[in-house]
Every structure is written in C-alpha cells, then in structure tokens.
C-alpha positions in Angstrom: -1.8 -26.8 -3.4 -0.5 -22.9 -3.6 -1.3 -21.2 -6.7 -2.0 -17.8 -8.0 -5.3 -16.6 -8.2 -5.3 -15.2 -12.1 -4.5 -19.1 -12.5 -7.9 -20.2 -11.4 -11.4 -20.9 -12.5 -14.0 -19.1 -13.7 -15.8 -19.5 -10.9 -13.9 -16.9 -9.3 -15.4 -14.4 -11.6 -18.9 -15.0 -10.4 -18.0 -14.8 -6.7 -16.8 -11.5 -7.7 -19.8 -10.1 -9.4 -22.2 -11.6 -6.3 -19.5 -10.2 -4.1 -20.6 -7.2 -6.2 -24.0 -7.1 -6.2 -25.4 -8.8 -3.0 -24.1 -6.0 -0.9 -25.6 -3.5 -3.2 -29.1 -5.0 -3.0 -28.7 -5.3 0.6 -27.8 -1.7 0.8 -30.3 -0.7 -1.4 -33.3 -2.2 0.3 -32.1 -0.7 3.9 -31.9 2.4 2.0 -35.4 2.2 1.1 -36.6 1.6 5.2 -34.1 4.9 5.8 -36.0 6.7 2.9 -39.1 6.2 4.7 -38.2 7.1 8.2 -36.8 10.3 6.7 -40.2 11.3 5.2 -41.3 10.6 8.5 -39.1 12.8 10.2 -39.7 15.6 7.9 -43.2 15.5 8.2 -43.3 15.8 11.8 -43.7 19.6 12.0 -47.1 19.1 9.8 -48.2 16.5 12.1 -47.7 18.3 15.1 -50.0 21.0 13.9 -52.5 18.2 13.3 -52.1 17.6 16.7 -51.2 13.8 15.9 -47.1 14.0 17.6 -47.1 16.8 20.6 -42.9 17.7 21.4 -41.9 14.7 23.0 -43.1 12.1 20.5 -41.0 13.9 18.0 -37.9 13.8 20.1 -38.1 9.9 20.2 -39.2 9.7 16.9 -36.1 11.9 15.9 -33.7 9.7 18.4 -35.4 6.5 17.6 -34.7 7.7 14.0 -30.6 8.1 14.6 -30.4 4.8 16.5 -32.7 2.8 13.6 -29.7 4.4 11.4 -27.0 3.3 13.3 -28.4 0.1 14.2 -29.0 -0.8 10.1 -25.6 0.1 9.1 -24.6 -2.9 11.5 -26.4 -4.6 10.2 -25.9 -4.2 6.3 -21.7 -4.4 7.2 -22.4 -7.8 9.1 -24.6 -9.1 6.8 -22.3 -8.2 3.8 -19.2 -9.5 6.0 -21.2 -12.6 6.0 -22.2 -12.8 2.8 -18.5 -12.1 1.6 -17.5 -15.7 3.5 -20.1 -17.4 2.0 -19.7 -16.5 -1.6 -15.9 -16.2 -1.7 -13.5 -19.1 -1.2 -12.1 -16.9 2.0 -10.3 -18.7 4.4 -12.8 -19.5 8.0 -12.7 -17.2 10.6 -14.8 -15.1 12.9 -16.6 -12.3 11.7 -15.5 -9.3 14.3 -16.7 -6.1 14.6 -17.7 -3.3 11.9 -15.1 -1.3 11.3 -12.5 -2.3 13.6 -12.5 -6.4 12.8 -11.8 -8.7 15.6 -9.2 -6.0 17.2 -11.3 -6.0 20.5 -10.9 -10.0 21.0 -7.3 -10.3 20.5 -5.5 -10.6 24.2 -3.0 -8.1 23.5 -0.8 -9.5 25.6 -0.5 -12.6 24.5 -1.9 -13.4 21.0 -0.7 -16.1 20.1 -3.0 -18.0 22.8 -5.8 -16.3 21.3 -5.0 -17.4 17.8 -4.3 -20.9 19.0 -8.0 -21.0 20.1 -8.9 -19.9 16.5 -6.5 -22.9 15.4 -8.7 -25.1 16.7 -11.9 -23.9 16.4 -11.6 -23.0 12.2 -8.4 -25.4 11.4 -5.4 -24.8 9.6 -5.7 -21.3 7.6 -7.6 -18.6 9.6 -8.8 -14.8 8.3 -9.7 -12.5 10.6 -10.2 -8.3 10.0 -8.0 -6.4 12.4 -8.8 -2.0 11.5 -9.7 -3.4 7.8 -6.5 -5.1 7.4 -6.9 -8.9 6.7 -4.4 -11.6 8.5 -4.2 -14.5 7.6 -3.1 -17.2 10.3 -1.1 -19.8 8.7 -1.4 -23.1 11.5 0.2 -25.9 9.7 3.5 -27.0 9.1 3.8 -28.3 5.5 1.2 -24.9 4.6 3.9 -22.5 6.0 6.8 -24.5 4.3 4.8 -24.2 0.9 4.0 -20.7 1.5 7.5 -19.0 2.8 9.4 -20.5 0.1 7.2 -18.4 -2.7 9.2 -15.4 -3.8 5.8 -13.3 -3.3 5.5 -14.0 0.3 9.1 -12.7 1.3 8.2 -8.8 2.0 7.7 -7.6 5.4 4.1 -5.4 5.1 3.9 -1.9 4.9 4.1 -0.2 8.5 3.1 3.1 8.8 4.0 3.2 12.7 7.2 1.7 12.2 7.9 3.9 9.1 7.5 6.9 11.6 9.4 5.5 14.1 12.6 5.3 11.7 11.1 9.0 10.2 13.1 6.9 6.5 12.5 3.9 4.2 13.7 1.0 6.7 16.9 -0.6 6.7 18.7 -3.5 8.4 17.5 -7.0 7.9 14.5 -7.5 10.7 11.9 -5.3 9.2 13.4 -4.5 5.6 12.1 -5.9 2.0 12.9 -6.5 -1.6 16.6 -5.6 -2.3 17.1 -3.6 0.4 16.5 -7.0 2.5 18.2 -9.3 0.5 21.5 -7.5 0.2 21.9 -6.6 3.8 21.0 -10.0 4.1 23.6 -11.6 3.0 26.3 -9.6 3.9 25.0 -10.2 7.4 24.8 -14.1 7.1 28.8 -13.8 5.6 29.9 -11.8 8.4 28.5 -14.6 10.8 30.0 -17.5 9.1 33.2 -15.9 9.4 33.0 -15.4 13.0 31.9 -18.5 13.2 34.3 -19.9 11.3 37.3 -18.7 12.6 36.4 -18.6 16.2 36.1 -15.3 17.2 32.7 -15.7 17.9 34.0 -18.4 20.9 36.5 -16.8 22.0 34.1 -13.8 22.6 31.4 -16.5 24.7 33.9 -18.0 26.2 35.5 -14.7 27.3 32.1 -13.9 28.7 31.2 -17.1 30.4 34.7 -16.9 32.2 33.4 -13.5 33.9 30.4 -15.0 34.9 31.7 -17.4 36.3 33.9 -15.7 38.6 30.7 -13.3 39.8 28.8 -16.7 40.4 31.3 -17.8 42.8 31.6 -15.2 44.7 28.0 -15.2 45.0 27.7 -18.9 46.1 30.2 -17.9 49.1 28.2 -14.7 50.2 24.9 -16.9 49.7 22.8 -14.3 48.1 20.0 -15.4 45.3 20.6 -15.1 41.5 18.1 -13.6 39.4 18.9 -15.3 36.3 16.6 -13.5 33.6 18.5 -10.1 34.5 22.2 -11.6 35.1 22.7 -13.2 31.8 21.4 -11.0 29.3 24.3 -8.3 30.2 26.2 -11.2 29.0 25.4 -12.3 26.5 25.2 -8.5 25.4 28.7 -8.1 26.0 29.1 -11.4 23.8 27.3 -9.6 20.4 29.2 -6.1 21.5 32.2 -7.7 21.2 31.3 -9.2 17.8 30.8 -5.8 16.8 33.1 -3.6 17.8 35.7 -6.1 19.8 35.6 -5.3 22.9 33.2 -5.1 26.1 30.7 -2.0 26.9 32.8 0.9 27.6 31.1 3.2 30.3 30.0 5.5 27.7 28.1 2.7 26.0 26.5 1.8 28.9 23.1 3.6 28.1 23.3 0.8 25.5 23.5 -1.8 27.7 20.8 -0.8 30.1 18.6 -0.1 27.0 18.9 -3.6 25.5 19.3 -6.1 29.0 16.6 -3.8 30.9 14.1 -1.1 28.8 14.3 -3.6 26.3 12.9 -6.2 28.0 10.1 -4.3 29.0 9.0 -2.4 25.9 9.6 -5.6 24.1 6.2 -5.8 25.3 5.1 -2.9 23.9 5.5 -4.1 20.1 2.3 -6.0 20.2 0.9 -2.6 21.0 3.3 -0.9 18.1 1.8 -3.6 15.3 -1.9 -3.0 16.2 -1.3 1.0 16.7 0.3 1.0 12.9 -2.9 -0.7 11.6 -5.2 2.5 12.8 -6.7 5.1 11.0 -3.9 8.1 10.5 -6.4 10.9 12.3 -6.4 8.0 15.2 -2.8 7.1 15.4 -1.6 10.3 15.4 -3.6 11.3 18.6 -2.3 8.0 20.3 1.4 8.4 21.1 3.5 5.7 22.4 6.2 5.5 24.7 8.2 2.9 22.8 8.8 5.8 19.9 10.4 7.9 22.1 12.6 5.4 24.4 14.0 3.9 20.7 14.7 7.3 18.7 16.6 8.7 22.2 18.5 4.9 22.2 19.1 5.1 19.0 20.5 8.6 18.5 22.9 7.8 21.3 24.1 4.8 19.4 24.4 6.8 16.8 27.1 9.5 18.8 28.9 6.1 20.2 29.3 4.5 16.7 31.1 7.5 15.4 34.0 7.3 17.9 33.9 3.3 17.6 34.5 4.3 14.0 37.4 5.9 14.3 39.1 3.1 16.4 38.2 1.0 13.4 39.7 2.9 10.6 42.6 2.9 13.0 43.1 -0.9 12.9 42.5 -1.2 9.1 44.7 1.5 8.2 47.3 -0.6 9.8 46.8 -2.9 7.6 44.7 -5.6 9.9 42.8 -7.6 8.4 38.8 -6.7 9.3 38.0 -9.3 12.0 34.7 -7.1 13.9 31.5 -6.5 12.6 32.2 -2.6 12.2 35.2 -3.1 10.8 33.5 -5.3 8.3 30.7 -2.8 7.3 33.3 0.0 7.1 35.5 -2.1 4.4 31.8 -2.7 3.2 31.4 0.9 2.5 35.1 1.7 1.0 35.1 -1.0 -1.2 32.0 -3.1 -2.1 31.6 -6.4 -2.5 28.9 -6.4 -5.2 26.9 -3.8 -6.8 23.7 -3.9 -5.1 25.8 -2.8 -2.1 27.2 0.6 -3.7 24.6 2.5 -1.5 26.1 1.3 2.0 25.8 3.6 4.0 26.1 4.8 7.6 22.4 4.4 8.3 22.7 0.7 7.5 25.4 0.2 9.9 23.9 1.7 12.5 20.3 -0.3 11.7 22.1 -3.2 11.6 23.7 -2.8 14.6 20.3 -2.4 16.2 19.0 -5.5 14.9 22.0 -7.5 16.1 22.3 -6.0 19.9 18.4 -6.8 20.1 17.7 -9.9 18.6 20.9 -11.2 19.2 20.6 -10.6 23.0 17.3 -11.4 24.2 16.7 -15.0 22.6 19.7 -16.4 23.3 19.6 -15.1 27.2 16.2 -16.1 27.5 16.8 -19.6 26.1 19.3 -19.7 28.9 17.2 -18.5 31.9 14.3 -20.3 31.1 16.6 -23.9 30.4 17.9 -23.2 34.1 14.3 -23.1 35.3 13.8 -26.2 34.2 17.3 -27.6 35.8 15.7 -26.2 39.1 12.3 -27.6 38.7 13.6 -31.1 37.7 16.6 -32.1 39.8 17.3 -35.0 38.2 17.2 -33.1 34.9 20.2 -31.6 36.1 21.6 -34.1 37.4 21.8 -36.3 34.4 23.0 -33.0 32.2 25.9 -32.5 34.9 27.1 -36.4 34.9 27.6 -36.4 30.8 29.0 -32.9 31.1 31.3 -34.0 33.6 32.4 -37.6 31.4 32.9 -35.8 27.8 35.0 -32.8 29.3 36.7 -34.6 32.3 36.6 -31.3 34.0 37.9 -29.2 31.1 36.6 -25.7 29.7 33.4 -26.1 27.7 34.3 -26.1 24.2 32.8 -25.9 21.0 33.4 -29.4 19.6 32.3 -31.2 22.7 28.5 -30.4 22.0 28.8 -33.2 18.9 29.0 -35.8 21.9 26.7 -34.7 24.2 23.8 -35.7 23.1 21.3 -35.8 26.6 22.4 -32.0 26.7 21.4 -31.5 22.6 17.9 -33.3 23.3 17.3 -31.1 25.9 17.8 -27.7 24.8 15.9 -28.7 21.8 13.4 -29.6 23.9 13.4 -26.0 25.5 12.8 -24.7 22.4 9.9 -27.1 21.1 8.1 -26.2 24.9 8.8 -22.9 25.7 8.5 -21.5 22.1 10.0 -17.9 22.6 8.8 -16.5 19.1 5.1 -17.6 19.2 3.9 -16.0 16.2 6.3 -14.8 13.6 7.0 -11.1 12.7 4.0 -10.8 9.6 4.7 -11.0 6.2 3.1 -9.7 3.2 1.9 -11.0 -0.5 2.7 -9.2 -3.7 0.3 -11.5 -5.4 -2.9 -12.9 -5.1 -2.9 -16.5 -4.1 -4.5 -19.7 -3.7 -3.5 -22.0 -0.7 -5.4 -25.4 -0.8 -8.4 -23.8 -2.7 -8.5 -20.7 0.0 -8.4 -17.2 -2.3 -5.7 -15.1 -0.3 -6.0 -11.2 -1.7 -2.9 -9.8 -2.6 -1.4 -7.3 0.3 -2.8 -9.8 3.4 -0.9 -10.0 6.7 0.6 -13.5 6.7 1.6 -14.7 9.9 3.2 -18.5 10.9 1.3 -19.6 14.3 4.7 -21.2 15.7 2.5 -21.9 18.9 -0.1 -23.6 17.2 2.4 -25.7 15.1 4.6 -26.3 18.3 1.0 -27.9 20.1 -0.5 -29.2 16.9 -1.0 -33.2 17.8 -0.6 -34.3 14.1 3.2 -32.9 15.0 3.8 -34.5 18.9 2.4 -37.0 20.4 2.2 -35.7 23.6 3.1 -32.0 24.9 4.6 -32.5 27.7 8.4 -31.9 28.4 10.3 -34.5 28.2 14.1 -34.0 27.6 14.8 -37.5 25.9 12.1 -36.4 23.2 15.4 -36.2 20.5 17.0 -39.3 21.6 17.3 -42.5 19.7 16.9 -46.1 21.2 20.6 -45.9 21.4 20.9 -42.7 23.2 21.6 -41.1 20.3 20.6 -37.4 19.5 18.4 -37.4 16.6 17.5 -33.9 14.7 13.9 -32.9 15.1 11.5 -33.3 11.6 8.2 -32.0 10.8 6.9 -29.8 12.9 9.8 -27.7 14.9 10.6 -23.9 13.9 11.8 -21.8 16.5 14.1 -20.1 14.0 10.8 -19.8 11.2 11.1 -21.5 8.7 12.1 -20.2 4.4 14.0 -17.2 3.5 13.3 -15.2 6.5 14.3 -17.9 9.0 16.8 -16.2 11.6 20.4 -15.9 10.0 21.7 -16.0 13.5 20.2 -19.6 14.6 23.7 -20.8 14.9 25.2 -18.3 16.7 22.1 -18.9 19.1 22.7 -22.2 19.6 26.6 -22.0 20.4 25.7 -19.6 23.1 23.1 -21.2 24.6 25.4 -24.2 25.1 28.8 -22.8 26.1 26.5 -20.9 28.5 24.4 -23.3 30.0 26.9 -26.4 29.6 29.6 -24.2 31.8 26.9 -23.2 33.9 25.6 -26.8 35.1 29.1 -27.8 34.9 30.5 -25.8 37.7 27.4 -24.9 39.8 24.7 -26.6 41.5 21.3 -24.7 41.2 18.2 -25.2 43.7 15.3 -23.1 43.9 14.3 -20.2 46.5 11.0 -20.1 46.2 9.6 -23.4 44.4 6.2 -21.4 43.6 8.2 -19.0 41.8 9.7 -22.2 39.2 6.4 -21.6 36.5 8.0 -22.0 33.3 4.8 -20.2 31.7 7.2 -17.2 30.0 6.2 -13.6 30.6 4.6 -12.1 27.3 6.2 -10.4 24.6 6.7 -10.5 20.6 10.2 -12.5 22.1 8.1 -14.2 25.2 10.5 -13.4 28.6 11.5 -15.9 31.1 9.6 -15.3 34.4 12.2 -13.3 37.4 12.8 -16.5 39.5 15.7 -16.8 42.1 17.7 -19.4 42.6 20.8 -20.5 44.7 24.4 -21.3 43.8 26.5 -23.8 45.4 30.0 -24.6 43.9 30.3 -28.0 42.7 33.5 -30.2 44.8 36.5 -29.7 41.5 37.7 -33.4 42.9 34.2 -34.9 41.8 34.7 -33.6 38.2 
C-alpha cells in the first residue's frame, strides 16, 4: 500500500519523460504564435508609413500584444498543470492558480472546512499547489496510520518564517526534527511520566481546582456571570507553571500569564496566517511583516530574563541535596550531568524552547476541552444532570481524585465524546517526506507538505455512523465505557502524537468532574450556547456566560 517510489515500475520513467516533453511542445508552439506577433509589432513603424496602421492602431496592437502574452503564459502553465495530473500518478485535486496554487480558495480562517470539501469532492488523498509548494491532504484513517509510522514522514518541513522568527535552528519538541526532535523528545515524555507517576502533577490540579473553586463561590453569592473560556485557562496555566518551576505565577511572571491565557488566544489565530506567509517568495515575505513575530520575540525575551532568576531558586534546592522534582530542576540536572550522549549539547536555549512549548500547548487544549465540555452541560441539562448523579454516587461527596475516573464511566464517554465533536486540532501541524513515496499507487514527491485532515477523519461516515453528539457513544450494553477504535485522533496519531495526552486528560477531568460536582451551571443568554468553536490552528471555545449556583452539600 505505501512504498517508495525508486521501488516502482517502469512506467514511472515514461511519465517522467512525457512529463518532460509535453510541456516543452506546448511551450514551443505558443512560442511560435509569440514569434509572430513580435514580427508584427516590429514591423509597425514600416506599416505606418504605408499608411496601413495610423497611431492608434499601433497602440492596441502594441497593448493587445502584452495582453496576448500574458494571456498565453496562462494558458501554457494551466495546460501543463493539467497535463502533469493526467500523465503522472499525482494524487486528485484542483488545479489553482498559476503561480500561487489554490492559496486564494483556502478560508484562512478556518481550513480545515475548506479541505473537508476537497475530502469529499476528490476522496481520500488530496494535492493541491499552495506558492509552489505541494500539500498533500491525507483524509483516511488507516492512510495516516500507514503513513506516520514511516521513519521518512517524521520531519516537521522547512519553515523559513518560523526559522526567522526563532532568528536559530529550532529547538523544543513542537516544531523540531531529526535528532534534535527525538532527544528532546524523550526527555520530555520521562519528565511527564514521572510527574505523573508520583503525583505531583495532581497535587498541582488539584491545588488549582481548590482556588477555583473558592472564586466560583463567591461568584454564585454575588450572582455575576462566568465567562468560562477566559477563567480557566489562568488555571490551568498556573497548573503547567507549577510543573515547571513549583510554584504559582509570581507578579513578575505575570506578562507570561497574560501572554499565554489572553494574546495567545488571539494570535493563535494568526499561525494560519504565519504557515501560508512562510510559504511566499523571500522578496514578498520580507515586505509583509506580521504582528505575531514581534508579540512572540518580546514574550519570549521576557521569559527568557524570568527563567534566569527561577534558575537560581533551582540550583538552590538541588544543591541541598533534593532530589529534582520540577521541570526546571529536571533540565538543569539535564545539563550538569547527561543522561545519554545525544543530550551533551543541552543547553539553555532548549530549556527555555521547551518551556514555551509546554506553557502553550499545555494550556490552551486542555482549558478549551474544559470550556467547551461546560457548554455542552449548559445546552443539555440533563447532560449535566446525569454527569452530577454518578459524580455524586462514586465520590459520596469526597474531593475529586485521580483513581475515581476508572469508575465513572458516563463521565469518560462523554469527554471523549467532546473530543470526537468538537475536534480542537482540525488539521495537524504539517509534516514532511525525506523520500519519495507511493501511497495506494499515488506518486508522493519527496519534500511534500503532509498534513492529517483530523476533521475530515472525525466526519468521515465509513468511521461514525451518525455525527451527531451523543454522550453514550463509548458505552457498552452494560453501561460500560468502552475505548474508541478506528477512526478517533485528537492527540494525532504515530510518533508525533502529543506526549502530553495524558496529562490532558487528567486535567480535563479533575477540572470538569469538581466543577459539575459542586456547581450547577445554566445559561445567560441561550443564543450564545453555539458549540461551533472560534477558529484557530488549536480551534477556541466561543466567550459564552453562564451562571453558578452552589449545589445543597446535604444532597451530595
């Protein structure tokens, strides 16, 4: 099904030589109509003496003669466009525009609605041109799986608007390749199964849910709304910041916080704009600034200035001979003493990128996941409802913890649910092959874009039988939460797939399960309740209000 190109058949040498040659014939004969229109125009002073053009006729000649140019070199790049899908096994996809591809039909906004639409109109694999580089749309499930897990489709792509915005080679784990990727990697993933496993990481949550708790009821006496997409995110910050350096955001730090829970959430929008911008011509790009570059650099260099007195705190606690429990202190015993070779050039820079890449994409999924599961507790009643009666029986009234999520099972069908619906990643960050391949007899040129269509996947009817929400999707005939098979990725899917999907999901829980657990939520405005999310590369949940009324303690 997937193989590489220098593996197949001869026939794939004579596509190549009438890939070749059919432009060049084209070319050659419009060449000949130019030729002749030239002679034209060069005869016109001769003419006019003959009295056969007077001045005007050779001012439309001469304009008609620039426009008839223009006009052919359409039409020789469409026609050899076309001719490249027809004599190549490409994958199908709509030709576009000369020169800049199918940029100009692509809702910026929200893409992935306009790649689901090519989903369905060309099928499973789709090509389309964006600025001369080609994607390639990857719509099915068991395609993706087969795909992701070759070794040659690991690499993020080459970036040269993300390059200038780090002004180095990239570090970190988001946007990173090849060793550099794969080491960080994995140091990353250990640090999280530690936290995980020796409950700092719930201590932190639940540390966190405790405070917002306490501002919730003291809301539901004064009776003011909750605007729950810009309330929890500064909690779930404070959650990741004390992973990191073990503690909450200092007032120093708090630049930080208002980057991440509020410019953050905007310019998150502006990525989509950040990918396409990096894909322009360098004369172009560089006379199209964006607003994202600076926000991030001036975010960034303040982190920078606040991780170097967090450092100093750190080397404190290991110098007493504590054992490194945070995430800084981790890196920094990282850096004195490393683990493996490949890691010998950990340096400060990676700290600080990965730091970044946890504080964002640790914080915005995870609160949004949140917000947009309480929208649906306010939209559905009885949603709630059910949630807050098996709440109510496995904890008897008791703190949320951990272990109680094994025996909830409405509450496990119904996040999972969220995430099947709401799909907050619709299309995944692009990828790149080092290698020609082939993917079901579809020639894939080495260096494409390769991007998963979660969307497309998440609505693709071979995978659901119906769209619709429904919260008992997951459960059995027995009641019984069952895990999801074919056809659900909201953390990708391979090598790439998020590290931090389990920290994700033990925040949304202890979050939302302590939330319905000690509050009852109604809507303000019921025309506010769309759960359509706001766009973005990480989609946002809409800014609805709702009310909070403390639940009666002597009922739970």
């Amino acid at each position: 099904e997937l193989s590489i190109l220098a593996n197949s058949s001869s026939g794939t040498y004579f596509h190549c030589v009438v890939m070749t040659f059919c432009p060049f014939t084209i070319s050659l004969v419009f060449g000949m109509i130019l030729g002749g229109l030239s002679q034209l125009t060069s005869r016109l002073p001769s003419l006019q003496q003959e009295n056969l053009f007077v001045y005007t006729d050779r001012n439309i000649v001469q304009v008609t003669n620039m426009w008839m140019y223009i006009l052919l070199v359409l039409i020789v790049t469409i026609v050899t466009l076309v001719f490249q899908r027809k004599m190549t096994k490409f994958p199908p996809g709509p030709i576009g525009l000369p020169l800049i591809g199918y940029a100009p039909f692509i809702d910026t906004k929200r893409p992935y609605k306009t790649y689901y639409e090519l989903f369905k109109k060309y099928g499973d694999i789709v090509s389309i041109t964006v600025f001369g580089q080609r994607f390639i749309l990857i719509n099915e499930f068991n395609m993706l799986k087969l795909t992701y897990s070759r070794q040659s489709c690991i690499d993020r792509p080459d970036l040269k608007s993300v390059n200038r915005l780090y002004d180095i080679d990239i570090k970190g784990v988001l946007n990173a390749s090849g060793t550099q990727w794969s080491t960080r990697r994995k140091f990353l993933v250990k640090y999280l199964k530690s936290v995980m496993d020796n409950r700092l990481l719930e201590e932190s949550i639940q540390a966190e849910v405790d405070m917002l708790m306490a501002s919730w009821q003291r809301v539901s006496v004064s009776g003011e709304p909750i605007t729950p997409s810009k309330e929890i995110i500064s909690y779930v910050f404070n959650v990741t910041w004390r992973m990191i350096f073990g503690k909450r955001v200092s007032a120093k730090s708090r630049r930080i916080e208002y980057f991440v829970c509020n410019e953050a959430t905007e310019q998150i929008h502006q990525i989509n704009k950040l990918f396409f911008h990096g894909l322009l011509p360098k004369w172009l790009r560089d006379r199209i600034p964006l607003q994202v570059f600076r926000i991030l650099r001036d975010t960034k260099t303040h982190l920078k200035e606040i991780l170097e007195d967090e450092k100093i705190e750190a080397r404190a606690r290991l110098d007493e001979g504590r054992p490194p429990s945070y995430f800084l202190d981790y890196c920094l015993t990282e850096m004195q003493e490393p683990s493996t070779p490949e890691l010998d050039d950990f340096s400060d820079l990676d700290i600080q990128e990965l730091v970044v890449d946890l504080l964002i994409a640790g914080s915005e999924t995870s609160a949004t996941t949140v917000a947009l599961s309480l929208l649906y507790c306010i939209k559905y009643p009885e949603i709630q409802e059910t949630l807050f009666q098996e709440i109510r029986k496995v904890t008897g009234g008791e703190p949320i913890k951990w272990d109680d999520l094994a025996e909830m099972h409405y509450l496990r069908s119904f996040t999972t649910e969220i995430l099947r619906k709401t799909i907050i990643v619709p299309v995944g960050l692009p990828r790149t092959n080092n290698e020609a391949l082939i993917i079901r007899g579809y020639e894939i040129p080495k260096n494409s874009m390769l991007f998963a269509n979660h969307y497309a996947i998440h609505n693709d009817p071979r995978n659901w039988e119906d769209f619709s929400f429904n919260p008992k999707r997951f459960l059995n005939a027995e009641g019984y939460y069952e895990s999801p098979g074919q056809g659900y990725l909201p953390f990708s899917i391979g090598k790439r797939q998020c590290p931090g999907s389990q920290v994700a999901k033990l925040e949304v829980f202890m979050f939302l399960a302590s939330i319905i657990q000690k509050f009852k939520l109604t809507a303000v405005d019921a025309s506010e309740l769309n759960p359509e999310p706001n766009p973005g590369v990480i989609l946002q949940p809409p800014h609805y209000k709702m009310n909070v009324q403390m639940r009666d303690t002597q009922i739970i």
